[in-house]
C-alpha positions in Angstrom: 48.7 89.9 133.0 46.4 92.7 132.9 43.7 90.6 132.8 44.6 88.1 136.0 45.3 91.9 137.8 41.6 93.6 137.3 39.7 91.8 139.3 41.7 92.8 142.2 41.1 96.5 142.0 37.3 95.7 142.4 35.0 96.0 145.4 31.3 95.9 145.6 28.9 96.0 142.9 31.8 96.1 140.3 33.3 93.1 141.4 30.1 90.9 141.1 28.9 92.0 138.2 33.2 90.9 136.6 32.3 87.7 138.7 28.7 86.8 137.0 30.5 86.9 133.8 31.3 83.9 132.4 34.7 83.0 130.6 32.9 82.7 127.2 32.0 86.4 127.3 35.3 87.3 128.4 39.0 85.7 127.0 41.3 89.0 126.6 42.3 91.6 128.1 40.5 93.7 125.2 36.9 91.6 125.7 37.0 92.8 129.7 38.2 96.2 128.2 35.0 96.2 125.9 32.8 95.2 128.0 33.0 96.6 131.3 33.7 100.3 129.4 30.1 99.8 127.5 28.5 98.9 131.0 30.2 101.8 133.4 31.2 104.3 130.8 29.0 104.1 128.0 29.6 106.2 125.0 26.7 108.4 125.5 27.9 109.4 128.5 31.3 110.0 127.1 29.9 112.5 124.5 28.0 114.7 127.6 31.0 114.8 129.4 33.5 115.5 126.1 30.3 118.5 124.9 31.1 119.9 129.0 34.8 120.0 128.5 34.8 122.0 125.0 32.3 124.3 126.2 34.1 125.6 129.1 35.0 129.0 128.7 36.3 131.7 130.8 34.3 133.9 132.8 35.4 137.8 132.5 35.7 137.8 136.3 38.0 134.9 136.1 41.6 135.2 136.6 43.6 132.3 134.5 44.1 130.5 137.4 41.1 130.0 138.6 40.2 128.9 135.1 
């Protein structure tokens, strides 16, 4: 189901690149997982953003809120 649903929530650039991809690179839900993760979200940049969120701290002007 998943997989018959994703290309719907596409537009643009995303949704021709899912298009150029032929149905031997891509048979499950998990393959299309794989696949478009390592071509928008590669892991590199999932390691910058993960180092920015463990070294937030607060600033001694800061109220918690604001935080």
């Amino acid at each position: 189901m998943k997989l018959k649903a994703f290309p719907f929530t596409l537009k643009g650039v995303v949704e021709e690149w899912l298009f150029s991809m032929t149905s031997r690179y891509i048979r499950t839900w998990n393959d299309l997982k794989r696949k478009f993760l390592e071509k928008y979200f590669p892991a590199s940049q999932a390691v910058n953003i993960r180092k920015e969120i463990y070294g937030i701290r607060q600033l001694y002007s800061e109220t918690l809120s604001k935080y």
